[in-house]
Biopython code that builds the backbone (N, CA, C, O; Angstrom):
import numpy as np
from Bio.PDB.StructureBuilder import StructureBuilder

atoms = [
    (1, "UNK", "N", (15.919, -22.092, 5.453)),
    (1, "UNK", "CA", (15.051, -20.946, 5.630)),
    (1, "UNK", "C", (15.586, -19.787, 4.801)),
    (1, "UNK", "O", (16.757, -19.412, 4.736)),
    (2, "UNK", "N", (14.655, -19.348, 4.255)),
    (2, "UNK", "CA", (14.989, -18.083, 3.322)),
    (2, "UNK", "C", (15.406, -16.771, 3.936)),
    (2, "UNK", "O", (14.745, -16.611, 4.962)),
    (3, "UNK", "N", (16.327, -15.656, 3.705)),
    (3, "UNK", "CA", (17.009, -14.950, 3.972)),
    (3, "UNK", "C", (16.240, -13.943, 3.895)),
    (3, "UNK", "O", (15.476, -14.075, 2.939)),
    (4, "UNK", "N", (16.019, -12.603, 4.692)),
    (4, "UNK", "CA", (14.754, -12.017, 4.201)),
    (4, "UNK", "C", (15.805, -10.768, 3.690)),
    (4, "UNK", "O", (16.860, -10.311, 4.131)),
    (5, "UNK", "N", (14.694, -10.390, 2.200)),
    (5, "UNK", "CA", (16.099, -9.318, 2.013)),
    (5, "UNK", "C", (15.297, -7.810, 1.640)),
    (5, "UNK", "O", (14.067, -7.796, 1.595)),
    (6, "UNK", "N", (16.021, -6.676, 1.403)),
    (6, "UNK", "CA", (15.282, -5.473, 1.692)),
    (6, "UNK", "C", (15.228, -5.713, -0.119)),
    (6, "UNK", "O", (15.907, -6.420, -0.864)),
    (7, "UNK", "N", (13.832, -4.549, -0.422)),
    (7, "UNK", "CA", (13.761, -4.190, -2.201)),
    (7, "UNK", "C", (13.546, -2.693, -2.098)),
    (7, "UNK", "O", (12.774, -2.036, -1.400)),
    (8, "UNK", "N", (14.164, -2.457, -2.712)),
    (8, "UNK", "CA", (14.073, -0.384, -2.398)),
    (8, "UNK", "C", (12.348, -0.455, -2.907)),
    (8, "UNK", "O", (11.779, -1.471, -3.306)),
    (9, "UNK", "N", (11.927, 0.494, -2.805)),
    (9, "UNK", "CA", (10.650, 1.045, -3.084)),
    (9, "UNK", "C", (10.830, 1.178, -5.011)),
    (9, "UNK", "O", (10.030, 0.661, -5.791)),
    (10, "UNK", "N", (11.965, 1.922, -5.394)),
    (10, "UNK", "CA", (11.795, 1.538, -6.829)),
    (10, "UNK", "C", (11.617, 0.259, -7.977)),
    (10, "UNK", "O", (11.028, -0.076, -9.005)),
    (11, "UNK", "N", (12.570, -0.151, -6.990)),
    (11, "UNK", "CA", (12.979, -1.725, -7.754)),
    (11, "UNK", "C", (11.104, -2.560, -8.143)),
    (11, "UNK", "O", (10.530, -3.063, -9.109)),
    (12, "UNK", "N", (10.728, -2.172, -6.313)),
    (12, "UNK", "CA", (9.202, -3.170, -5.988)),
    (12, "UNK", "C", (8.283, -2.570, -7.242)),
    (12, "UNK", "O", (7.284, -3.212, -7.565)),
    (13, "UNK", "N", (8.577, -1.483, -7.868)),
    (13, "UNK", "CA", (7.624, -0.748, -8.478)),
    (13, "UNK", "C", (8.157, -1.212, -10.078)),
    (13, "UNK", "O", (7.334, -1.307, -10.988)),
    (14, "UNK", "N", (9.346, -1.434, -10.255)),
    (14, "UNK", "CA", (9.576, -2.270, -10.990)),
    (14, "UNK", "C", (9.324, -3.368, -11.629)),
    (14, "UNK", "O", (9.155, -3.697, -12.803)),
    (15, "UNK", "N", (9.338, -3.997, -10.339)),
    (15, "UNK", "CA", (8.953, -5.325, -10.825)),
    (15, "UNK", "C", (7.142, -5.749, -10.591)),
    (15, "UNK", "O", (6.487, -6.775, -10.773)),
    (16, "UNK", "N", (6.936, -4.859, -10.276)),
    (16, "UNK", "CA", (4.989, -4.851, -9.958)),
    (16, "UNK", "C", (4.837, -4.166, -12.012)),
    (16, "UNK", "O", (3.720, -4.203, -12.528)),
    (17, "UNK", "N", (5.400, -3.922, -12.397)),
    (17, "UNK", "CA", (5.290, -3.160, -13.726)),
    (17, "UNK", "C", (5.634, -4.206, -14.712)),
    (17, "UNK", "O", (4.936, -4.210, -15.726)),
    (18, "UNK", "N", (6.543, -5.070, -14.622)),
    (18, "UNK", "CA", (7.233, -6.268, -15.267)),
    (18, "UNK", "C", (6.218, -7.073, -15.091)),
    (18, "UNK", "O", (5.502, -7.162, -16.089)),
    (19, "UNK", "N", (5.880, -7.718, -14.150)),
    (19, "UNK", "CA", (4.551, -8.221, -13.717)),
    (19, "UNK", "C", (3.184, -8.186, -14.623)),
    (19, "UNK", "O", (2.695, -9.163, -15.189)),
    (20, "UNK", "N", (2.687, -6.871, -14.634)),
    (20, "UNK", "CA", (1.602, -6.482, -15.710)),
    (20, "UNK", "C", (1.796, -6.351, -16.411)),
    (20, "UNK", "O", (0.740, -6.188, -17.023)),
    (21, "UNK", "N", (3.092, -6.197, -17.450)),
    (21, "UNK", "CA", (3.433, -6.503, -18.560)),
    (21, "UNK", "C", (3.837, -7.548, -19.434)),
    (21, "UNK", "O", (4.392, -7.644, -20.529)),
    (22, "UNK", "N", (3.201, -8.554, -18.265)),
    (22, "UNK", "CA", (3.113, -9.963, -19.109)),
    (22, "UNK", "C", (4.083, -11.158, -18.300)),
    (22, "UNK", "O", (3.813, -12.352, -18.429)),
    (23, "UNK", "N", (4.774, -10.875, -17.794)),
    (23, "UNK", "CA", (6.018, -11.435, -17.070)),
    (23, "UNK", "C", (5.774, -12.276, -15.963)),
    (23, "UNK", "O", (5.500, -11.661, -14.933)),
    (24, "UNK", "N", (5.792, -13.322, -15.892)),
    (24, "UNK", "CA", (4.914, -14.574, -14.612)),
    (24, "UNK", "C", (6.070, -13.968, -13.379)),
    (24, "UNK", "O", (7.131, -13.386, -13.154)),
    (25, "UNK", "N", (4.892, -14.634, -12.851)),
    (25, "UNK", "CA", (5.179, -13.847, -11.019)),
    (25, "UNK", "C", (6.179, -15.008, -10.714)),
    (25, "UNK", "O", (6.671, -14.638, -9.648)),
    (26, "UNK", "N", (6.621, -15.911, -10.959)),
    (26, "UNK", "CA", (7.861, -17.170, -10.518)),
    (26, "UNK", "C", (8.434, -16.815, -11.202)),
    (26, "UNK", "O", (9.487, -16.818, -10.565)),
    (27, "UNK", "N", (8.809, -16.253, -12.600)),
    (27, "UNK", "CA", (10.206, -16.328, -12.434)),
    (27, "UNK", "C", (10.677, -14.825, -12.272)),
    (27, "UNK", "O", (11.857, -14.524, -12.451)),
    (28, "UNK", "N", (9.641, -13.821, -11.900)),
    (28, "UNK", "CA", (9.849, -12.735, -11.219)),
    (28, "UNK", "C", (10.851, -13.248, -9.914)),
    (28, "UNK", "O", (12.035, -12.932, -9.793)),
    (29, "UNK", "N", (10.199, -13.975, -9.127)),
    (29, "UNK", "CA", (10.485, -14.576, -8.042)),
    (29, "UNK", "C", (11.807, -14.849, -8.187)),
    (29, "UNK", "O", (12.596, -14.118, -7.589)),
    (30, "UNK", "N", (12.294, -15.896, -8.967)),
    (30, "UNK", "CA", (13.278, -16.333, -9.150)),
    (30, "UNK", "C", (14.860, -15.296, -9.381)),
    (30, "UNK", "O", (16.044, -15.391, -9.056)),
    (31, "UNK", "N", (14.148, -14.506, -9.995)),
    (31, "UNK", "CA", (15.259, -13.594, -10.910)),
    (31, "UNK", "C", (15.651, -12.811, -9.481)),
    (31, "UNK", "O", (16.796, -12.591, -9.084)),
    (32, "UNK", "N", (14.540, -12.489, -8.888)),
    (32, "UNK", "CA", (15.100, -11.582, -8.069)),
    (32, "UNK", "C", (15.081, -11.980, -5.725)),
    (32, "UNK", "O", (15.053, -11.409, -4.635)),
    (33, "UNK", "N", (15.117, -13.056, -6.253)),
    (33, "UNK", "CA", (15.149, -14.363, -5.387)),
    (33, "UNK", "C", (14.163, -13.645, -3.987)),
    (33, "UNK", "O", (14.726, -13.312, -2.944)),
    (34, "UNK", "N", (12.921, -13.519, -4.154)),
    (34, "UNK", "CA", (12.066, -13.257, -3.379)),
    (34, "UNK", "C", (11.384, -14.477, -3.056)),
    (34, "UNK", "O", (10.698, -15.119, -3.852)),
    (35, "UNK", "N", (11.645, -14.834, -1.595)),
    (35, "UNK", "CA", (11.028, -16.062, -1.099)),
    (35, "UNK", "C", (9.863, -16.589, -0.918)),
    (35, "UNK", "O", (9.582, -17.785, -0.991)),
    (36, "UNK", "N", (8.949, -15.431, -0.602)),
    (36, "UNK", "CA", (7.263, -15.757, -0.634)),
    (36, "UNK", "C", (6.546, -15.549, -2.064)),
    (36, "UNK", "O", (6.704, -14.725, -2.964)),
    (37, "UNK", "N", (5.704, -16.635, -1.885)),
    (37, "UNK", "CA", (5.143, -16.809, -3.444)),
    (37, "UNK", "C", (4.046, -15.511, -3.650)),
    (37, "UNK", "O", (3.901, -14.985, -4.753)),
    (38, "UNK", "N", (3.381, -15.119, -2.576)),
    (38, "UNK", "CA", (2.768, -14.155, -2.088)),
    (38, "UNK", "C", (2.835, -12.750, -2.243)),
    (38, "UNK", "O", (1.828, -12.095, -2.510)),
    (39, "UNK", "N", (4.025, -12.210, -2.084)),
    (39, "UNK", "CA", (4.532, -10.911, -2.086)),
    (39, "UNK", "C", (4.480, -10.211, -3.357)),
    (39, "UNK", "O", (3.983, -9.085, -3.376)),
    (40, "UNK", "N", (4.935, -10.742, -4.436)),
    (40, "UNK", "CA", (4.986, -10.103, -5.614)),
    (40, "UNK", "C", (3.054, -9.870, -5.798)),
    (40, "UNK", "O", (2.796, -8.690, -6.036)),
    (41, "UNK", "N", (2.121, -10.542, -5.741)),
    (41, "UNK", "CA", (0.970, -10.506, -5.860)),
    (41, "UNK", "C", (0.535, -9.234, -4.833)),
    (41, "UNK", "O", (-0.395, -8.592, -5.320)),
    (42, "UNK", "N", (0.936, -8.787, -3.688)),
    (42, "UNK", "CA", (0.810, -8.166, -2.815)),
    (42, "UNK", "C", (1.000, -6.581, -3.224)),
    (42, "UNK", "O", (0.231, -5.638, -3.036)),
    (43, "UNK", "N", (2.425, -6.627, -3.912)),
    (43, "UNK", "CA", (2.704, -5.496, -4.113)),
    (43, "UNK", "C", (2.207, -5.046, -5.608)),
    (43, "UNK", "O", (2.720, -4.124, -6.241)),
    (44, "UNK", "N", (1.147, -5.837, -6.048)),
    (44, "UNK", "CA", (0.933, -5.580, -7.052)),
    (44, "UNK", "C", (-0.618, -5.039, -6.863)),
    (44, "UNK", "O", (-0.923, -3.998, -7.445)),
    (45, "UNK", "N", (-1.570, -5.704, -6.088)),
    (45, "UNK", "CA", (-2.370, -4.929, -5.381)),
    (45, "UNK", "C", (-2.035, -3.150, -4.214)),
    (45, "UNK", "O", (-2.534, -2.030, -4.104)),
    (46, "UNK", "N", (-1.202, -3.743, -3.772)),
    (46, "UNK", "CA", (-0.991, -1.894, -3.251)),
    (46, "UNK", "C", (-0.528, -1.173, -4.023)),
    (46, "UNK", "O", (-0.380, -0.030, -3.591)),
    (47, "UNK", "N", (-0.048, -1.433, -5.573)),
    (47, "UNK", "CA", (-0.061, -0.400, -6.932)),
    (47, "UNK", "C", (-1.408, -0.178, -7.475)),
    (47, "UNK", "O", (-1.624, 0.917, -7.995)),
    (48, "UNK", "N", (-2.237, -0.950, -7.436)),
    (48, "UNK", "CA", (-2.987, -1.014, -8.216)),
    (48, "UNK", "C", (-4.443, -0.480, -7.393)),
    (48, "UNK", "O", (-5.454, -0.238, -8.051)),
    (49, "UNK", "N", (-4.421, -0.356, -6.130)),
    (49, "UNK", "CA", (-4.814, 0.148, -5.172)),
    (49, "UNK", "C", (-4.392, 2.163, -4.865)),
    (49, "UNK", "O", (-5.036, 3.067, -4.333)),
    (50, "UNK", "N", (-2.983, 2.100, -5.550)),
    (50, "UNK", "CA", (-2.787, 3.298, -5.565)),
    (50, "UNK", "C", (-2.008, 3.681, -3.861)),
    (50, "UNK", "O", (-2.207, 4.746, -3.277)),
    (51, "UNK", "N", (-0.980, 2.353, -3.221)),
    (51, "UNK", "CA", (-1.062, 2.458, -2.435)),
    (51, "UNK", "C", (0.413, 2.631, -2.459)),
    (51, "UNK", "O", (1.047, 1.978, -1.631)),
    (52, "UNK", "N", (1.078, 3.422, -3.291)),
    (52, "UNK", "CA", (2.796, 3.461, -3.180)),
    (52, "UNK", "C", (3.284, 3.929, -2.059)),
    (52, "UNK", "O", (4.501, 4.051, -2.200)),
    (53, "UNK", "N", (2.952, 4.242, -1.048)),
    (53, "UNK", "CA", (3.595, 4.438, 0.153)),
    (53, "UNK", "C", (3.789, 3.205, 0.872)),
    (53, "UNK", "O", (4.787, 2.867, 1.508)),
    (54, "UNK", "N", (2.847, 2.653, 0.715)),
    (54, "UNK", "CA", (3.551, 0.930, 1.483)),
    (54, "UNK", "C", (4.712, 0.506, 1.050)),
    (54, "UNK", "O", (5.289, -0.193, 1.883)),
    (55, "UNK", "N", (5.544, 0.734, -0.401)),
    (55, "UNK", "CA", (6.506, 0.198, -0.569)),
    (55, "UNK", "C", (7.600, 0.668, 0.096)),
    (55, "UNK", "O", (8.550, -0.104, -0.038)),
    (56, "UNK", "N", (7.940, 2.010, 1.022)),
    (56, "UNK", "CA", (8.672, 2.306, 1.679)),
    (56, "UNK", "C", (8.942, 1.993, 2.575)),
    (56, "UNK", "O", (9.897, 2.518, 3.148)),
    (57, "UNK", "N", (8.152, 0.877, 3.188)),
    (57, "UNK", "CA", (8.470, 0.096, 4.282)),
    (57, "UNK", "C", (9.353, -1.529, 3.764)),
    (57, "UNK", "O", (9.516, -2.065, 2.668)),
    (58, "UNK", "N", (9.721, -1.856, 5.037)),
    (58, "UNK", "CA", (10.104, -3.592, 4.549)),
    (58, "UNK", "C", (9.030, -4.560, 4.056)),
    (58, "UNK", "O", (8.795, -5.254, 3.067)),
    (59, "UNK", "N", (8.287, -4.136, 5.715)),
    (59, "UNK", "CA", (7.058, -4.988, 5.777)),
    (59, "UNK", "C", (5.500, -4.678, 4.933)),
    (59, "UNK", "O", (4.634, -5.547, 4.833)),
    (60, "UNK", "N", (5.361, -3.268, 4.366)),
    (60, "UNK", "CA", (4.367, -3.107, 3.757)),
    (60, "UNK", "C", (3.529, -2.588, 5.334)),
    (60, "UNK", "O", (2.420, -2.099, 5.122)),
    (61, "UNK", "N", (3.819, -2.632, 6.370)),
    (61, "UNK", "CA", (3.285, -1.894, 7.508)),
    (61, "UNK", "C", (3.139, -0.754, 7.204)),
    (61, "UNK", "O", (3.964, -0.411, 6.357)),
    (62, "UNK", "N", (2.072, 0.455, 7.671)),
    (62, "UNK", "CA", (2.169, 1.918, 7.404)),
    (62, "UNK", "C", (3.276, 1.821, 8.668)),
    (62, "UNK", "O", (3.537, 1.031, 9.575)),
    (63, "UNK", "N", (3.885, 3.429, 8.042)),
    (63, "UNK", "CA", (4.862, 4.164, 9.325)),
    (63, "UNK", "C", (3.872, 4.737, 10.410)),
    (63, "UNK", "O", (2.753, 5.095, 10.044)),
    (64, "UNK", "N", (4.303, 4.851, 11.928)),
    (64, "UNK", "CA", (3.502, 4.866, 12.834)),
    (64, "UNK", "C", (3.350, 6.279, 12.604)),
    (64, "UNK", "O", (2.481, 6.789, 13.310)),
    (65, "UNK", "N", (4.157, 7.324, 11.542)),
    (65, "UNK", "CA", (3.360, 8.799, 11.570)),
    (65, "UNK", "C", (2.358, 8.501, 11.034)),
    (65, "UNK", "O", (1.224, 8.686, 11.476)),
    (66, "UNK", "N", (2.723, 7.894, 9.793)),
    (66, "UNK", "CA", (1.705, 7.637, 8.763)),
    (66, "UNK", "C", (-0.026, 7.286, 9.482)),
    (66, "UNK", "O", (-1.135, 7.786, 9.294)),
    (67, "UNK", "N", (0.518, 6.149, 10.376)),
    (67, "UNK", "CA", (-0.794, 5.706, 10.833)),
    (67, "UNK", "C", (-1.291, 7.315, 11.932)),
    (67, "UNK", "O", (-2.470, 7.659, 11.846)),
    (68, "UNK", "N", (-0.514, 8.008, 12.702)),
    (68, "UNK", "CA", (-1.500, 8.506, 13.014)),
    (68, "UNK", "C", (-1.845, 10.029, 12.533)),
    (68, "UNK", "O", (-2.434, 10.739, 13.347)),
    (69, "UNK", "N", (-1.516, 10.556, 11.284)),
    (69, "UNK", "CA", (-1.516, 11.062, 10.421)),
    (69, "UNK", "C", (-2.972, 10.697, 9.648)),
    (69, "UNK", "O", (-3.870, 11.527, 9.509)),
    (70, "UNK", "N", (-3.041, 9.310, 9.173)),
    (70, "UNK", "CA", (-4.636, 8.708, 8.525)),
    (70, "UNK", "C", (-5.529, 8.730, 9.844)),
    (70, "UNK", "O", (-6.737, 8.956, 9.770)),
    (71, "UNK", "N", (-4.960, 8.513, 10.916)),
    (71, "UNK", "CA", (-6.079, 8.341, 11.683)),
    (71, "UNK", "C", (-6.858, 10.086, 12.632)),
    (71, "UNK", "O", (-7.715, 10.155, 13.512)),
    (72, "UNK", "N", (-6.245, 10.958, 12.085)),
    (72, "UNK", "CA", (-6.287, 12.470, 12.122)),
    (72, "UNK", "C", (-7.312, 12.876, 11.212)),
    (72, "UNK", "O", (-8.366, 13.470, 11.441)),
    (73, "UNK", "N", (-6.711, 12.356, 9.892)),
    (73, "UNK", "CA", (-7.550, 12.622, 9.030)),
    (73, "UNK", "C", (-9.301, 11.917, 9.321)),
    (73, "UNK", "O", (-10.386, 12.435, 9.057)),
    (74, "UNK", "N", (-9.087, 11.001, 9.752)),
    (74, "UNK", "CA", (-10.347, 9.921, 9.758)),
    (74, "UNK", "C", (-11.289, 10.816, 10.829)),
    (74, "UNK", "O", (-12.436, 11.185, 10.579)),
    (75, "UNK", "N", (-10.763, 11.008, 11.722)),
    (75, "UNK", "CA", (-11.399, 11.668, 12.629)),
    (75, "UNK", "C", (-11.830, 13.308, 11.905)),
    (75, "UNK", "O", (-12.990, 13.704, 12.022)),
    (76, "UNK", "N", (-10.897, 14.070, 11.254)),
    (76, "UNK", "CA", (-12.062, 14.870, 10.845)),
    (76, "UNK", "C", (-12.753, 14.855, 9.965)),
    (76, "UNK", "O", (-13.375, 15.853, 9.601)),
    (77, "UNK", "N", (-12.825, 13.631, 9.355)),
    (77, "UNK", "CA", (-13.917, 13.307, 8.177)),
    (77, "UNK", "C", (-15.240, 13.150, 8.921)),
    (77, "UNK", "O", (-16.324, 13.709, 8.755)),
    (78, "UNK", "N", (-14.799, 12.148, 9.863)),
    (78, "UNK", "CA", (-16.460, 12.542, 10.970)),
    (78, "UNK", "C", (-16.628, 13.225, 11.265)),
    (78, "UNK", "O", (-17.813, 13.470, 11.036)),
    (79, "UNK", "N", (-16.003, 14.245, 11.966)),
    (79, "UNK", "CA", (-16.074, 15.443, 12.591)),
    (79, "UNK", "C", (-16.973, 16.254, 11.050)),
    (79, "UNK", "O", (-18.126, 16.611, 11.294)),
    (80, "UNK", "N", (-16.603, 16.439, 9.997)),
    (80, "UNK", "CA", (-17.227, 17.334, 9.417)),
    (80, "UNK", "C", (-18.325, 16.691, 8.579)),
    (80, "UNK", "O", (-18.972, 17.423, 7.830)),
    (81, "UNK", "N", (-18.605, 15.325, 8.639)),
    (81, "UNK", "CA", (-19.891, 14.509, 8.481)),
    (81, "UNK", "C", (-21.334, 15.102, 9.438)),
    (81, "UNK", "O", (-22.466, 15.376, 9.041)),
    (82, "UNK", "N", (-20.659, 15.158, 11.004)),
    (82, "UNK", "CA", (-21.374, 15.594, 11.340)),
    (82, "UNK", "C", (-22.230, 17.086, 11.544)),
    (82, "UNK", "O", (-23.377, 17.412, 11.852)),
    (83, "UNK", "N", (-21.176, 17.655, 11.241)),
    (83, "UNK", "CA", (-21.472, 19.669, 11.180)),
    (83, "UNK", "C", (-22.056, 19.299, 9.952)),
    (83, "UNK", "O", (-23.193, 19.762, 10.039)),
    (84, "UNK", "N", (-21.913, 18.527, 8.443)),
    (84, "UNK", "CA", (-22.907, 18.606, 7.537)),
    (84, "UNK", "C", (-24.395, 18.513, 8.108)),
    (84, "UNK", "O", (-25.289, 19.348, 7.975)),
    (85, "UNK", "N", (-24.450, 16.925, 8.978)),
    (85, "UNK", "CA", (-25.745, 16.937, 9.308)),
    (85, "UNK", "C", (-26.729, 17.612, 10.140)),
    (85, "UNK", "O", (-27.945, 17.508, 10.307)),
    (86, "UNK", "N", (-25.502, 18.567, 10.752)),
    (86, "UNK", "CA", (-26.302, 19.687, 11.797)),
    (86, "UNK", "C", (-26.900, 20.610, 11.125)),
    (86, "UNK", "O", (-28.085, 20.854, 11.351)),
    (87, "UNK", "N", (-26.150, 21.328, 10.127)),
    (87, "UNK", "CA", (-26.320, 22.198, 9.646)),
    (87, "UNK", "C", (-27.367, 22.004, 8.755)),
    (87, "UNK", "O", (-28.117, 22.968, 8.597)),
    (88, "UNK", "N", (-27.641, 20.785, 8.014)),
    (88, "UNK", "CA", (-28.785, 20.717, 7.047)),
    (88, "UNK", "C", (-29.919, 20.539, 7.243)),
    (88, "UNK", "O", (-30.848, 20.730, 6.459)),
    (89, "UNK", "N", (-29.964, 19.994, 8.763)),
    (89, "UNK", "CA", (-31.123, 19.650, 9.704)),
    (89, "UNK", "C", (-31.996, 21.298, 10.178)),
    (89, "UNK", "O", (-33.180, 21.622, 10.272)),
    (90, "UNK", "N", (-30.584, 22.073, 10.400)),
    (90, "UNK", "CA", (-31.031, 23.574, 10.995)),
    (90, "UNK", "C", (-31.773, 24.274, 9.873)),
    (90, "UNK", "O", (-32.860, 24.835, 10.014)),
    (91, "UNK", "N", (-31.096, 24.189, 8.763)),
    (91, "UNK", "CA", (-31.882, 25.146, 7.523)),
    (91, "UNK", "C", (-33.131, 24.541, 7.616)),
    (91, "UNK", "O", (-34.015, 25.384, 7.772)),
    (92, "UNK", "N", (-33.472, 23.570, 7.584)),
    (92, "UNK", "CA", (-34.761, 23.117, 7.425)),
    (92, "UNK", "C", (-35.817, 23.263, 8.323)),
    (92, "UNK", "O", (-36.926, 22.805, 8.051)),
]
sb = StructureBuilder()
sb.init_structure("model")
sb.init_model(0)
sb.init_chain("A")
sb.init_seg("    ")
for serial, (resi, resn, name, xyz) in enumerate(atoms, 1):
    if name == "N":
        sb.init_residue(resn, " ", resi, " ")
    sb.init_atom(name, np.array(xyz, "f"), 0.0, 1.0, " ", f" {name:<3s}", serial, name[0])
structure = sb.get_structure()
């Protein structure tokens, strides 16, 4: 069984860059002995997604501020979805 090991947030950004620059995802793997065939593909979507805060985790989990921090935000995006639709309904 494979050893699970930490990748700083730079390194992952590293090698998500090595990656798109032509560089096959196995022997990415290899070089830097990452066990799931999966992961390098992963972290190459949450770059490319624009999602560099996931790499600060182990797991690619948001941090539980984080989550309820987005979920603050989410709520006043409705919240002011709806004062749009009040308000445009009233002028009229």
């Amino acid at each position: 069984m494979a050893k699970h090991n930490y990748y700083s947030e730079t390194l992952k950004i590293q090698i998500v860059e090595r990656l798109l620059s032509g560089e096959s995802g196995s022997s990415l793997r290899e070089e830097f002995n990452i066990p799931s065939r999966g992961t390098i593909y992963r972290w190459k979507q949450w770059y490319m997604k624009g999602e560099i805060h996931r790499f600060k985790t182990s797991s690619g989990r948001p941090l539980e501020q984080e989550t309820s921090i987005y979920q603050t935000l989410q709520d006043k995006e409705k919240e002011l979805e709806l004062l749009k639709k009040f308000f445009s309904k009233e002028r009229w």
